[in-house]
Biopython code that builds the backbone (N, CA, C, O; Angstrom):
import numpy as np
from Bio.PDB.StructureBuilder import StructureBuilder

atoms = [
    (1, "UNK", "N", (-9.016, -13.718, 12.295)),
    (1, "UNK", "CA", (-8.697, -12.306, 12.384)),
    (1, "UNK", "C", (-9.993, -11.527, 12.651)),
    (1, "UNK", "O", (-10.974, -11.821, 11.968)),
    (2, "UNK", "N", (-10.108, -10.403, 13.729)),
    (2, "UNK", "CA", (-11.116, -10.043, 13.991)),
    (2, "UNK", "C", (-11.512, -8.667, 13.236)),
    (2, "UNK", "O", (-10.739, -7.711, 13.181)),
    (3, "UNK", "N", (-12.719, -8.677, 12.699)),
    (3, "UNK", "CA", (-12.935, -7.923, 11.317)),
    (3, "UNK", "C", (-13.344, -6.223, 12.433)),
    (3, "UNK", "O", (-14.397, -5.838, 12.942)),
    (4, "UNK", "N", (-11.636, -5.491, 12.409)),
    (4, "UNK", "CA", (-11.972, -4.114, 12.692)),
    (4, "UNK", "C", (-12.225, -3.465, 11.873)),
    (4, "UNK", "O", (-12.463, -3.959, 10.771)),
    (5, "UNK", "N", (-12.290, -1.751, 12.132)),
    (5, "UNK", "CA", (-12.919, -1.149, 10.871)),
    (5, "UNK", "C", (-11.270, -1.350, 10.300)),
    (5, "UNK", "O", (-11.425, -2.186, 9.410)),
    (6, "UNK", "N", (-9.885, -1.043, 10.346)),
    (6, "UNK", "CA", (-9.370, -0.818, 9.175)),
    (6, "UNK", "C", (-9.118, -2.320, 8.687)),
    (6, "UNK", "O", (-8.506, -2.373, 7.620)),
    (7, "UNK", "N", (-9.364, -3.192, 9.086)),
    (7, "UNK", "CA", (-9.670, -4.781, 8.512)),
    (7, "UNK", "C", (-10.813, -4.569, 7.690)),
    (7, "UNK", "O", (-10.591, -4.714, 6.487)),
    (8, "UNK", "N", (-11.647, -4.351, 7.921)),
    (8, "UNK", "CA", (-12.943, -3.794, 6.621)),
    (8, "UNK", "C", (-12.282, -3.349, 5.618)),
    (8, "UNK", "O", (-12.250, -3.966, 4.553)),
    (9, "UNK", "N", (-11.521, -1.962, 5.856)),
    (9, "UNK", "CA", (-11.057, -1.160, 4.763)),
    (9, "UNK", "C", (-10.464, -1.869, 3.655)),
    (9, "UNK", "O", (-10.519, -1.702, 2.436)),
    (10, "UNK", "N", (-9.607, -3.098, 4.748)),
    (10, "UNK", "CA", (-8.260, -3.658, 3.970)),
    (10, "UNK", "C", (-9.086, -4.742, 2.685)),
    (10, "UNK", "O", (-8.728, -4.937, 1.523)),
    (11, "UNK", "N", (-10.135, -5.234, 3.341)),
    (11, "UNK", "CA", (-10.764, -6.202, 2.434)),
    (11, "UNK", "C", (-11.197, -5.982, 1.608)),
    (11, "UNK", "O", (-11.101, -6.768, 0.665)),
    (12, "UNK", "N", (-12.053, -4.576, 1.462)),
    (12, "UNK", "CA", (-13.029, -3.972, 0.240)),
    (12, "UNK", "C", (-12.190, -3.014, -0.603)),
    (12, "UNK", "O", (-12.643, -2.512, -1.632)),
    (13, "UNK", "N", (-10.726, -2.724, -0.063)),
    (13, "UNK", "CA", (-9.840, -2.261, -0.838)),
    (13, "UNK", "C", (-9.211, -3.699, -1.962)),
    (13, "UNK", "O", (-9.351, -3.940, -3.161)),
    (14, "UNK", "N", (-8.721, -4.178, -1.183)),
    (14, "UNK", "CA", (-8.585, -5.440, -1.747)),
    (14, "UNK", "C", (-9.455, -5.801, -2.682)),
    (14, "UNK", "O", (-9.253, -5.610, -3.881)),
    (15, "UNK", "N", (-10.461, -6.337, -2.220)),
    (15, "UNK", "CA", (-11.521, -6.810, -3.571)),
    (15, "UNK", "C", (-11.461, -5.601, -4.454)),
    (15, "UNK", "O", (-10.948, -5.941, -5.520)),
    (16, "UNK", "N", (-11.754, -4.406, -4.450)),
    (16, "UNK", "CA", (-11.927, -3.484, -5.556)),
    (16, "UNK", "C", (-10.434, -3.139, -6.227)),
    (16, "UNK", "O", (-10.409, -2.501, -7.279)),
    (17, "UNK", "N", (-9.236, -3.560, -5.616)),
    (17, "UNK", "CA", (-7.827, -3.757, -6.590)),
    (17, "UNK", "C", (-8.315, -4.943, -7.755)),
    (17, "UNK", "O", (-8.281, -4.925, -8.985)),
    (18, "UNK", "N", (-8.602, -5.579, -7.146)),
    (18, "UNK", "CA", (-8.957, -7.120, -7.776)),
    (18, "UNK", "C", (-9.674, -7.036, -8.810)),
    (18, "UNK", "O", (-9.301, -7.153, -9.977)),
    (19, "UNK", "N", (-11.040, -6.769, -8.296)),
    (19, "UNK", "CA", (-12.022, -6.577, -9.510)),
    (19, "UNK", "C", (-12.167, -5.576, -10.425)),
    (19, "UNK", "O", (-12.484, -5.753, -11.601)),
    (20, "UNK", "N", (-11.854, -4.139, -9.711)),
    (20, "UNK", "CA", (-11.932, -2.890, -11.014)),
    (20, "UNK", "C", (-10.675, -2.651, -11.371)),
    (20, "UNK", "O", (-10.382, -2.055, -12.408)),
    (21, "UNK", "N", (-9.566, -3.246, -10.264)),
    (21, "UNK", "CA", (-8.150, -2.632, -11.284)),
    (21, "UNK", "C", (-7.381, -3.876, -12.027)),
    (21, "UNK", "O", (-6.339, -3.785, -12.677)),
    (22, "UNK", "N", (-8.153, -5.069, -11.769)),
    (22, "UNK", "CA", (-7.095, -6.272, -12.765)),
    (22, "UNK", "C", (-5.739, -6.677, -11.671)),
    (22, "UNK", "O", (-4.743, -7.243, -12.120)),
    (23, "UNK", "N", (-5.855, -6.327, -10.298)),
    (23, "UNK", "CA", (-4.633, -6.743, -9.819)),
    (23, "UNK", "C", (-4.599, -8.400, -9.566)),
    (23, "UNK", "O", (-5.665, -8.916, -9.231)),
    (24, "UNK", "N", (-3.792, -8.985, -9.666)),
    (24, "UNK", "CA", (-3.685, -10.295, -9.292)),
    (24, "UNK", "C", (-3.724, -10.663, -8.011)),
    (24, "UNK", "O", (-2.951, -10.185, -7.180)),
    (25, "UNK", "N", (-4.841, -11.757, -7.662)),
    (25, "UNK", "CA", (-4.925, -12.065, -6.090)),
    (25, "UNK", "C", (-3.103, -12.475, -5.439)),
    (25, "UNK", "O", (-2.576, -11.997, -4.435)),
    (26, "UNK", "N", (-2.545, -13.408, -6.344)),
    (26, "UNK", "CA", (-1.651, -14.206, -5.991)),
    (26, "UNK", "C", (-0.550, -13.376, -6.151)),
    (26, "UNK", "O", (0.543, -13.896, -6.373)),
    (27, "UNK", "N", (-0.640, -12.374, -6.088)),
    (27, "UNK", "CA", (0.655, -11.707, -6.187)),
    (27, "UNK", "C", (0.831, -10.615, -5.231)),
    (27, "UNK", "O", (1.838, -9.938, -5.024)),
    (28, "UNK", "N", (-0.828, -10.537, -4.446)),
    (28, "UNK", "CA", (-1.131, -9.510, -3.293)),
    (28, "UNK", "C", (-0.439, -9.857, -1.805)),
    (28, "UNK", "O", (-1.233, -10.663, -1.319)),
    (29, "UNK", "N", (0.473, -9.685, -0.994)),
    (29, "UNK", "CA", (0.269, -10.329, 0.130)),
    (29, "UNK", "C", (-0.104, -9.535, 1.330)),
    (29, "UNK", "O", (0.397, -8.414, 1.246)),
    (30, "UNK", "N", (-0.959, -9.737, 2.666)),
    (30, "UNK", "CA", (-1.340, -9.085, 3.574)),
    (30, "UNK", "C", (-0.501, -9.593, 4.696)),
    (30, "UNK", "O", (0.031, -10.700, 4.778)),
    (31, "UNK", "N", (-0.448, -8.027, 6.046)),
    (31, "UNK", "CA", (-0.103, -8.417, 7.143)),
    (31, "UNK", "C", (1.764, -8.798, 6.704)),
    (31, "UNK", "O", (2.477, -9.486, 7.435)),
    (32, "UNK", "N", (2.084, -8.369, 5.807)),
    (32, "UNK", "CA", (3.364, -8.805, 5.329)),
    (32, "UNK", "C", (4.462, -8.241, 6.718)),
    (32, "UNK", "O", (4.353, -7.077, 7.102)),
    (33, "UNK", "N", (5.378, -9.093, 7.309)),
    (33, "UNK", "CA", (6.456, -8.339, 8.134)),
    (33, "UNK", "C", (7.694, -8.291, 7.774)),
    (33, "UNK", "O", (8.456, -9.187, 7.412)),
    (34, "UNK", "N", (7.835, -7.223, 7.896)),
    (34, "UNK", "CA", (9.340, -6.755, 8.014)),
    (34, "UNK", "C", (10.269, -6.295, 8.922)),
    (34, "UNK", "O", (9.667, -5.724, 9.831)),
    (35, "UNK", "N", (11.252, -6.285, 9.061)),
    (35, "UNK", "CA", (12.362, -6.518, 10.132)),
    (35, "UNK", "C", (13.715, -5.831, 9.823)),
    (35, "UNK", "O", (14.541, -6.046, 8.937)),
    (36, "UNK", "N", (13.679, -4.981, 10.788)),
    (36, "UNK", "CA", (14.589, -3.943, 10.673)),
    (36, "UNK", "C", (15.683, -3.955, 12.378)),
    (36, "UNK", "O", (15.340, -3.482, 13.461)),
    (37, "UNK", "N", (16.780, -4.546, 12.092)),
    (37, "UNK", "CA", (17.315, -5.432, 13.470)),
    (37, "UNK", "C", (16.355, -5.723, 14.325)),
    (37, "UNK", "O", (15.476, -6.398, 13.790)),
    (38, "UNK", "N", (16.144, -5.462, 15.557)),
    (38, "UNK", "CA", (15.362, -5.975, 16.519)),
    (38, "UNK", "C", (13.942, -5.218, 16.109)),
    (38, "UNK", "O", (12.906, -5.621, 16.637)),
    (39, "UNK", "N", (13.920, -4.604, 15.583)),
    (39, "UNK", "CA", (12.081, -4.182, 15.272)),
    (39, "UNK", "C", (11.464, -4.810, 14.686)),
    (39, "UNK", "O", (12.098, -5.452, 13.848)),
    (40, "UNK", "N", (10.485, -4.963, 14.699)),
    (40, "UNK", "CA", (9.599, -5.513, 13.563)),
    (40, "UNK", "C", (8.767, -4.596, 13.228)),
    (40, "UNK", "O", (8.665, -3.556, 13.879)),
    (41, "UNK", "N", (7.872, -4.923, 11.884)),
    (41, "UNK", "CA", (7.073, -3.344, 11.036)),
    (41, "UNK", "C", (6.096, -4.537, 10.387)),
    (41, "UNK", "O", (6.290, -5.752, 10.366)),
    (42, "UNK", "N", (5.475, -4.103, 10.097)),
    (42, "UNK", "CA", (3.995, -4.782, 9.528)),
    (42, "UNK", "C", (3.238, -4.211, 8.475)),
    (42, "UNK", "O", (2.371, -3.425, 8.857)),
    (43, "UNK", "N", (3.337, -4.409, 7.148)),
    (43, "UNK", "CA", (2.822, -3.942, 5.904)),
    (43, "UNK", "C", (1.628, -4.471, 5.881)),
    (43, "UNK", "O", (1.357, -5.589, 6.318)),
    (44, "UNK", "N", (0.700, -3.539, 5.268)),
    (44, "UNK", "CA", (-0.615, -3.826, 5.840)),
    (44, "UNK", "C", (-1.097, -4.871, 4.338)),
    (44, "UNK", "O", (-1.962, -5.744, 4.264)),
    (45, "UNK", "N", (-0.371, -4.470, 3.529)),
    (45, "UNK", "CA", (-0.585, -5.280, 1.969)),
    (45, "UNK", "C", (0.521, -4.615, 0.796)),
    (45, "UNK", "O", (0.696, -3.430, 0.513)),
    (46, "UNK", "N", (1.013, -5.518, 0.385)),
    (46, "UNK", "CA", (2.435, -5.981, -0.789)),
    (46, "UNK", "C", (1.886, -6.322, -1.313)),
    (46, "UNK", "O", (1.171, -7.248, -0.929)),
    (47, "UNK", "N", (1.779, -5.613, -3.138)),
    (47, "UNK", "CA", (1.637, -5.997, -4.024)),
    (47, "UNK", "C", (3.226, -6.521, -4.726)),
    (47, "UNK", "O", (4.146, -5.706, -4.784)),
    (48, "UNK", "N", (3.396, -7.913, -5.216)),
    (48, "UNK", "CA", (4.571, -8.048, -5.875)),
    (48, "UNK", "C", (4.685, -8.346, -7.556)),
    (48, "UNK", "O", (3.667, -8.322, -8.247)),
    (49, "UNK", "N", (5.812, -8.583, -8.044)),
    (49, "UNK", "CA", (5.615, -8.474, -9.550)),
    (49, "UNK", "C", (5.579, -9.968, -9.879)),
    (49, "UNK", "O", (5.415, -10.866, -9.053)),
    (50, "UNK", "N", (5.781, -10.137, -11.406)),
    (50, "UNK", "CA", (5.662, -11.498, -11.345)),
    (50, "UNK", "C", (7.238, -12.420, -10.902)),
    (50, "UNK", "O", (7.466, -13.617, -11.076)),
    (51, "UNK", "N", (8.044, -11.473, -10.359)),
    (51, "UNK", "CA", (9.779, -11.993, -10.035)),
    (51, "UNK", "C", (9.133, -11.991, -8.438)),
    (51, "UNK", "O", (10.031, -12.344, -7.673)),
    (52, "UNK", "N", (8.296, -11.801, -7.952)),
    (52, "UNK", "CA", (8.219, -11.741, -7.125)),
    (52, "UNK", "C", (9.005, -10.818, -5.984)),
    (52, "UNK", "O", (9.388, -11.307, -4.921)),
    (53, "UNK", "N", (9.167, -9.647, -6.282)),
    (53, "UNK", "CA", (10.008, -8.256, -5.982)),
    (53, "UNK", "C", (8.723, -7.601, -5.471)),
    (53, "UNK", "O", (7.667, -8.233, -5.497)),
    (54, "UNK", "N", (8.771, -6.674, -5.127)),
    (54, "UNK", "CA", (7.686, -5.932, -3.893)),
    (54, "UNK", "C", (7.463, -4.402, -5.294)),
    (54, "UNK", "O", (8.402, -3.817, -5.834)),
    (55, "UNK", "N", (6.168, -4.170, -5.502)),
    (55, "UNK", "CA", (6.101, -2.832, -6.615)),
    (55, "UNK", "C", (5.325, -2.218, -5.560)),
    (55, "UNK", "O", (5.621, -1.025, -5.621)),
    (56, "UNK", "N", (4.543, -2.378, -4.683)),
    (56, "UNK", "CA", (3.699, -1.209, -4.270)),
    (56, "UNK", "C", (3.128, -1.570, -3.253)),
    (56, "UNK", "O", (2.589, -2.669, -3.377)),
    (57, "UNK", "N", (2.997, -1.002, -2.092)),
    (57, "UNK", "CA", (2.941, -0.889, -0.630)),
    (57, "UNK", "C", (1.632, 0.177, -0.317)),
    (57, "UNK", "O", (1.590, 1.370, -0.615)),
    (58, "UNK", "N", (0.661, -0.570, 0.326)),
    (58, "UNK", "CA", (-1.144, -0.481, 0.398)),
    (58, "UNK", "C", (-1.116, -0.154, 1.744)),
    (58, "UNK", "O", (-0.340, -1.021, 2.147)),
    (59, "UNK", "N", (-1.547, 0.753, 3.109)),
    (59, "UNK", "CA", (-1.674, 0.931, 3.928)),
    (59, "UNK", "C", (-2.881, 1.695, 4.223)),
    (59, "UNK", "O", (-3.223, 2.782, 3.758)),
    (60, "UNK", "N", (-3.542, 0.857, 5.176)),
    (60, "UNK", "CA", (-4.889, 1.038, 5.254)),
    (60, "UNK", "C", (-5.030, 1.946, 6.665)),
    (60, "UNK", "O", (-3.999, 2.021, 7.334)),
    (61, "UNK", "N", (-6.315, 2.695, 7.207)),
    (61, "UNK", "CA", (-6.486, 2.842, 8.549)),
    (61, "UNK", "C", (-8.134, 3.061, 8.924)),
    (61, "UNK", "O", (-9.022, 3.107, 8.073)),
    (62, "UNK", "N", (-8.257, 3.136, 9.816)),
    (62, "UNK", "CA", (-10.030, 3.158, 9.951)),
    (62, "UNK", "C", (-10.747, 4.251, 9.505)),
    (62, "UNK", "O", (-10.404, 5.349, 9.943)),
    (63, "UNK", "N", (-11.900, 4.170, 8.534)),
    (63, "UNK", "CA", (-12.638, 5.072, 8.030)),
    (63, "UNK", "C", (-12.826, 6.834, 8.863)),
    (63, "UNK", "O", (-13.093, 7.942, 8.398)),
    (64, "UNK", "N", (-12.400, 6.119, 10.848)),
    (64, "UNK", "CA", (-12.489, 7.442, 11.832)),
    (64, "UNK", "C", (-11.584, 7.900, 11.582)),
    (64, "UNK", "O", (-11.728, 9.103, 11.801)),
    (65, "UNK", "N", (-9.945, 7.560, 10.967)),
    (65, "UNK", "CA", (-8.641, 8.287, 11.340)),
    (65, "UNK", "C", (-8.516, 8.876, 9.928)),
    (65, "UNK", "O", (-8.859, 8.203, 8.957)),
    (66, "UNK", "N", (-8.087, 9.976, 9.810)),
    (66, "UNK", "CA", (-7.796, 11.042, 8.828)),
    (66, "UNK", "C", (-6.343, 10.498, 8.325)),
    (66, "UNK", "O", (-5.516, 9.767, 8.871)),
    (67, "UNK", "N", (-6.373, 11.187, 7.000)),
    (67, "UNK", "CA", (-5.164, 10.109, 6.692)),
    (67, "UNK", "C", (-3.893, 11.890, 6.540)),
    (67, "UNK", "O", (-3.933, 12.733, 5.644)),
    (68, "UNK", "N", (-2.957, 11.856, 7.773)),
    (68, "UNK", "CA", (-2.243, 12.833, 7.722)),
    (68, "UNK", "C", (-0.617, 12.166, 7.455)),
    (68, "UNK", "O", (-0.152, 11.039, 7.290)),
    (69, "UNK", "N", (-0.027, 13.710, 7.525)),
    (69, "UNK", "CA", (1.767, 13.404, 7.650)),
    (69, "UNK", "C", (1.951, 12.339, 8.126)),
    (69, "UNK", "O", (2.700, 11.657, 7.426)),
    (70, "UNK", "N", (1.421, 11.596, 9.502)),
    (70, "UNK", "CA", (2.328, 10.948, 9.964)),
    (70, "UNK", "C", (2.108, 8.993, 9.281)),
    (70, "UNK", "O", (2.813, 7.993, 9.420)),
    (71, "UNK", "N", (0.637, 9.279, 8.483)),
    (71, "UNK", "CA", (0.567, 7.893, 7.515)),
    (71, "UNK", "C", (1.072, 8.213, 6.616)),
    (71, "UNK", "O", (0.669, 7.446, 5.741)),
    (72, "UNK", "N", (1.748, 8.894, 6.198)),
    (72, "UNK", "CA", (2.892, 9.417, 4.875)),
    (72, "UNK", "C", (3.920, 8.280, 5.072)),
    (72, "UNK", "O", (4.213, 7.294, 4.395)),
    (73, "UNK", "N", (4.618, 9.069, 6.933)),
    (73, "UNK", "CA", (5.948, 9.257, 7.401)),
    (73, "UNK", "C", (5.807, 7.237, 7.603)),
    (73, "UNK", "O", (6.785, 6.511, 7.427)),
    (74, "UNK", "N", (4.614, 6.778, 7.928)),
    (74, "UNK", "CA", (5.042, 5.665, 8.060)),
    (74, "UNK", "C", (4.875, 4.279, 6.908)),
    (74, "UNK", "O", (5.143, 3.085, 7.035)),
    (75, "UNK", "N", (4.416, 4.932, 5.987)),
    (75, "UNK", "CA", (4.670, 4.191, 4.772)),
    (75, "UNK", "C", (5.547, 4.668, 3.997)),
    (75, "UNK", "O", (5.843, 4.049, 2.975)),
    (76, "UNK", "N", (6.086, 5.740, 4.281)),
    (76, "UNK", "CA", (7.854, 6.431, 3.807)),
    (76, "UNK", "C", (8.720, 4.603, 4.502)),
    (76, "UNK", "O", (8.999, 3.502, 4.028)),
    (77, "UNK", "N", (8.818, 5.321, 5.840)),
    (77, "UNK", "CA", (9.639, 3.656, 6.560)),
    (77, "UNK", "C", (9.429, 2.393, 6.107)),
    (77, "UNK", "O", (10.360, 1.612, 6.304)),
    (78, "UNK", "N", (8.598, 2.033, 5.632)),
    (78, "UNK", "CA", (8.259, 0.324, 5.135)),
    (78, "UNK", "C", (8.921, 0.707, 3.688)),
    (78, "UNK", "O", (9.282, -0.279, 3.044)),
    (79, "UNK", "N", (9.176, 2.197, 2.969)),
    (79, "UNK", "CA", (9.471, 2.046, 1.572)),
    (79, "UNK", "C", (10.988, 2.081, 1.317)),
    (79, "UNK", "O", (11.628, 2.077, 0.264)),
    (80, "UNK", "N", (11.412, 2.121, 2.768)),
    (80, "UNK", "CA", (13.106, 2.900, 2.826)),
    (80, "UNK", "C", (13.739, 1.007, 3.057)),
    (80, "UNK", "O", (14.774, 0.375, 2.842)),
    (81, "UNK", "N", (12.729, 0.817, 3.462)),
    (81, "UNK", "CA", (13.371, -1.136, 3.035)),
    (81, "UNK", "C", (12.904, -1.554, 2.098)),
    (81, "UNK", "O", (13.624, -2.453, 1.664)),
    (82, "UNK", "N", (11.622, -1.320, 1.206)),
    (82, "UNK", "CA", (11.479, -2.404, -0.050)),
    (82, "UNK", "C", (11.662, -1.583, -1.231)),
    (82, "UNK", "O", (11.733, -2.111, -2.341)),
    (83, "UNK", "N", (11.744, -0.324, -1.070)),
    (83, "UNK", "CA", (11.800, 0.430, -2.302)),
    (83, "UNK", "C", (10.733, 0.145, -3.847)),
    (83, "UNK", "O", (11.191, -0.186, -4.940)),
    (84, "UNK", "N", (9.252, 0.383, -3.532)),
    (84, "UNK", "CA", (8.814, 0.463, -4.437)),
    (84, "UNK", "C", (8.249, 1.232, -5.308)),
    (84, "UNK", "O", (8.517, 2.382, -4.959)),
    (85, "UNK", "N", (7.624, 1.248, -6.237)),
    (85, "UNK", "CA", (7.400, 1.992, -7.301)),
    (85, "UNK", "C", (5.977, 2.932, -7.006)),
    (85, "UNK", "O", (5.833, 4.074, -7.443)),
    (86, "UNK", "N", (5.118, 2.308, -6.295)),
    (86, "UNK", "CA", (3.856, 3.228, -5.943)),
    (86, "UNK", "C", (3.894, 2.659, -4.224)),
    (86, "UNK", "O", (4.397, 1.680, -3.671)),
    (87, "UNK", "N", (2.895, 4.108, -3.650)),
    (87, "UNK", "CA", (2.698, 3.922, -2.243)),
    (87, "UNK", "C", (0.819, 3.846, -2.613)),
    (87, "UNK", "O", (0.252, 4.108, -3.674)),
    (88, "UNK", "N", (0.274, 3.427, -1.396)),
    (88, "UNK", "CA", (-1.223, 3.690, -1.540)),
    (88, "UNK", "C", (-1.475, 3.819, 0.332)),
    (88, "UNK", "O", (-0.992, 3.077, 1.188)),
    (89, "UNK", "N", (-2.680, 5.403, 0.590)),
    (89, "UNK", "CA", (-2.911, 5.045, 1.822)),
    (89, "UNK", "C", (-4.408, 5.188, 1.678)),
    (89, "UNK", "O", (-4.805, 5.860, 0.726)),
    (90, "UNK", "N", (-5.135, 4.742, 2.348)),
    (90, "UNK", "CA", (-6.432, 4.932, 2.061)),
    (90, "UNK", "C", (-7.423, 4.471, 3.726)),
    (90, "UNK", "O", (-7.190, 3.633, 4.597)),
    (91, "UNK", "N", (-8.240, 5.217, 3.595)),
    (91, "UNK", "CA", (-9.157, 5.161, 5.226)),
    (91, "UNK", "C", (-10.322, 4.601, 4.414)),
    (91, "UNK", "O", (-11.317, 4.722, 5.130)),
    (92, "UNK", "N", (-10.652, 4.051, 3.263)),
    (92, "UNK", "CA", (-12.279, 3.661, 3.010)),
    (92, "UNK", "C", (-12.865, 4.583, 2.407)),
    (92, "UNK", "O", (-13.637, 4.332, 1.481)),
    (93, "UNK", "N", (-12.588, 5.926, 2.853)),
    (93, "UNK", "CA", (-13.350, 7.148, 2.198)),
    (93, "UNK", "C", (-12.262, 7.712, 1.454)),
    (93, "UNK", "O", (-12.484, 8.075, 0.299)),
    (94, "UNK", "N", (-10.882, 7.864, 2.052)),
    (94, "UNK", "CA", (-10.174, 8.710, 1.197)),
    (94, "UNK", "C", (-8.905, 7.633, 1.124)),
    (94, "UNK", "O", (-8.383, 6.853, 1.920)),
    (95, "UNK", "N", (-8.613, 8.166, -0.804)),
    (95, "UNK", "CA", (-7.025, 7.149, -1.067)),
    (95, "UNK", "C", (-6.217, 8.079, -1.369)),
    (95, "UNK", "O", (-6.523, 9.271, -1.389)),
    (96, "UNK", "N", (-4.956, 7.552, -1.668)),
    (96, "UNK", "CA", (-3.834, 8.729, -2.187)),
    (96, "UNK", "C", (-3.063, 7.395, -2.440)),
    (96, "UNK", "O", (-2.803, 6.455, -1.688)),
    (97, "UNK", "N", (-2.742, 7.669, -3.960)),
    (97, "UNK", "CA", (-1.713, 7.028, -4.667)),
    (97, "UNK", "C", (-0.487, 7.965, -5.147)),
    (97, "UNK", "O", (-0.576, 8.939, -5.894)),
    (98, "UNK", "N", (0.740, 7.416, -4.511)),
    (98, "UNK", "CA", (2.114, 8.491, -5.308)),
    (98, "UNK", "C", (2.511, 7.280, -5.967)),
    (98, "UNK", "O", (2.261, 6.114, -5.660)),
    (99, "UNK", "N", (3.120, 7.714, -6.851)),
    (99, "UNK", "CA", (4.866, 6.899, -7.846)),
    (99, "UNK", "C", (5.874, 7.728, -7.498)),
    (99, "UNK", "O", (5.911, 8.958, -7.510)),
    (100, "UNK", "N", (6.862, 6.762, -7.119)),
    (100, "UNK", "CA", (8.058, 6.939, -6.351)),
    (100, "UNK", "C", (8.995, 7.590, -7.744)),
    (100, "UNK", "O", (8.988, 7.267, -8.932)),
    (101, "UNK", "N", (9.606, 8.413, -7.146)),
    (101, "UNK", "CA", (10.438, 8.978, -8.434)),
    (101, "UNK", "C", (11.717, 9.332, -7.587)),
    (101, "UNK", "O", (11.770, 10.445, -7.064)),
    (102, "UNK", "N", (12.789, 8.402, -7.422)),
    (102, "UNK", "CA", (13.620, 8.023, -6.422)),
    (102, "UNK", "C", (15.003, 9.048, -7.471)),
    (102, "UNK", "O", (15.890, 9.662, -6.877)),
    (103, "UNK", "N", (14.921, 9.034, -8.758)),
    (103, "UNK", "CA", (15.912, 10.605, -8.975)),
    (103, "UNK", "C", (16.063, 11.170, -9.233)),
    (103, "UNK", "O", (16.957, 11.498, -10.013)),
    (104, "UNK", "N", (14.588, 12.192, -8.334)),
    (104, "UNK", "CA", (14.633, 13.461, -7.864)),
    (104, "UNK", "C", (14.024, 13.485, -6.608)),
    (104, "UNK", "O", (13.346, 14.356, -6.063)),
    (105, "UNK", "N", (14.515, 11.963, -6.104)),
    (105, "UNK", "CA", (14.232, 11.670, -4.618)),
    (105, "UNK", "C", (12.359, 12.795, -4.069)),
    (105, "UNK", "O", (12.212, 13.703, -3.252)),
    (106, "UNK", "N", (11.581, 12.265, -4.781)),
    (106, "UNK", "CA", (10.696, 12.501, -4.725)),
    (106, "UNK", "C", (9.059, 11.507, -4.399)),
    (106, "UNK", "O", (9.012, 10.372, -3.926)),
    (107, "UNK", "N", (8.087, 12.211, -4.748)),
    (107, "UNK", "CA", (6.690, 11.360, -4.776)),
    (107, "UNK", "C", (5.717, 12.422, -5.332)),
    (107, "UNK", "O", (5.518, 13.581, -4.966)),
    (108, "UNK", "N", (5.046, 11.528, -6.544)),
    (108, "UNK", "CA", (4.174, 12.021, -7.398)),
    (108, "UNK", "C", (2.684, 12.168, -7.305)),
    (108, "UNK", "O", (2.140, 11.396, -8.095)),
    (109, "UNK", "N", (1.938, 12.802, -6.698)),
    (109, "UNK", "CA", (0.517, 12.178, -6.293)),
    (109, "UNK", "C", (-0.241, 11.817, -7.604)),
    (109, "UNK", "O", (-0.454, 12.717, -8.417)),
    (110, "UNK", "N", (-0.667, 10.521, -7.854)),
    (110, "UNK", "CA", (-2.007, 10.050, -8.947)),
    (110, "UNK", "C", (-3.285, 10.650, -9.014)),
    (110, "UNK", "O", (-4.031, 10.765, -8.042)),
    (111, "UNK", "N", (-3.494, 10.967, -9.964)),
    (111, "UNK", "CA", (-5.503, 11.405, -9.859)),
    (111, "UNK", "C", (-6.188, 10.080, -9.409)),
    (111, "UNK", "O", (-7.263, 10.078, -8.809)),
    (112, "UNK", "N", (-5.411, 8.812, -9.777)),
    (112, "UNK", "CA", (-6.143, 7.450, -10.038)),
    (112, "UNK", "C", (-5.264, 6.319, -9.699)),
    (112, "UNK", "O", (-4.086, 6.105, -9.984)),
    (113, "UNK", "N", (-6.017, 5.733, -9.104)),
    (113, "UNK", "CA", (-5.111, 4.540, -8.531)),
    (113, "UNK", "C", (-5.175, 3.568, -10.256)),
    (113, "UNK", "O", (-6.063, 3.292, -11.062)),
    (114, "UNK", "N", (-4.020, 3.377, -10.169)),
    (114, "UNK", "CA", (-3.335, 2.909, -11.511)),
    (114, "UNK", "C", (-3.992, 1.064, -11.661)),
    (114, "UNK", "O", (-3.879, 0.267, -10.729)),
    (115, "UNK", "N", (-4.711, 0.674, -13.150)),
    (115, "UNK", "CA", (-4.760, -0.623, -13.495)),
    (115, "UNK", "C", (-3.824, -0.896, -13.479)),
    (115, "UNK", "O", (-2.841, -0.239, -13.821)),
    (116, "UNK", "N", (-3.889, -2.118, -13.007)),
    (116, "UNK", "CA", (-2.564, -3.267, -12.954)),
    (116, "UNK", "C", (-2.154, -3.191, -14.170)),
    (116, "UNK", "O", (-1.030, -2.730, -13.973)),
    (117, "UNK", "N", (-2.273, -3.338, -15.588)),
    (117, "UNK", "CA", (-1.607, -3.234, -16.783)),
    (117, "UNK", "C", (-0.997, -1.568, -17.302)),
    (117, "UNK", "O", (-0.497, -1.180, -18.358)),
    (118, "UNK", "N", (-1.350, -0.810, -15.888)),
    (118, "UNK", "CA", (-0.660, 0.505, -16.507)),
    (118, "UNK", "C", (0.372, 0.615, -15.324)),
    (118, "UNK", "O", (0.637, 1.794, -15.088)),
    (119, "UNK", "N", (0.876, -0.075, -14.701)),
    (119, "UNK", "CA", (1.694, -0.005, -13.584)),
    (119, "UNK", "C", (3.278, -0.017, -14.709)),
    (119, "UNK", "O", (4.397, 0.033, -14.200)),
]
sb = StructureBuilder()
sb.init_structure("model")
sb.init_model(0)
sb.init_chain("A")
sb.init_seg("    ")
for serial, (resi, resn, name, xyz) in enumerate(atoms, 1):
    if name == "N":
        sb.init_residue(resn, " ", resi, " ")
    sb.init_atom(name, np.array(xyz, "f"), 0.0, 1.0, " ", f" {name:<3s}", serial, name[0])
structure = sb.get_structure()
């Protein structure tokens, strides 16, 4: 895989889930696809639980691209098939963590991307 900038992002996000938040390597998966009839969609990283169920959906982009509406609108779509509990988007410089609060069909923004034992 050829190391672009949001491939950078994805890795040093990664390691710092790992090491400062306690997330489990083996429960992380990258490049994850999903399939929506003839489309296909590409999760940039799935965190799952230990049932192995999908909790939180990581979408990365290059440190140059600003992270607007439309990286919302497209980690909204990857969440309208796995339905999980936190979103994360992050460019390297800037993150944004919500918790899904599905009734009041909403999203909560975090001060802090959440330790794995406070998920």
């Amino acid at each position: 895989m050829a190391l672009t900038p949001e491939e950078w992002v994805r890795q040093h996000f990664v390691h710092f889930l790992i090491e400062q938040k306690g997330y489990p390597k083996g429960l992380m998966g990258n490049e994850v696809e999903l399939r929506v009839g003839d489309k296909r969609l590409r999760c940039d990283t799935l965190l799952y639980n230990k049932e192995a169920a999908p909790r939180m959906i990581i979408e990365y982009k290059a440190p140059t691209i600003q992270l607007q509406q439309k990286t919302f609108d497209q980690i909204s779509v990857y969440n309208l098939l796995l339905k999980v509990d936190y979103l994360i988007v992050s460019n390297g410089l800037q993150h944004y963590c919500c918790k899904m609060d599905y009734e009041h069909q909403r999203y909560i923004f975090l001060k802090d991307i959440p330790d794995y034992e406070n998920l």
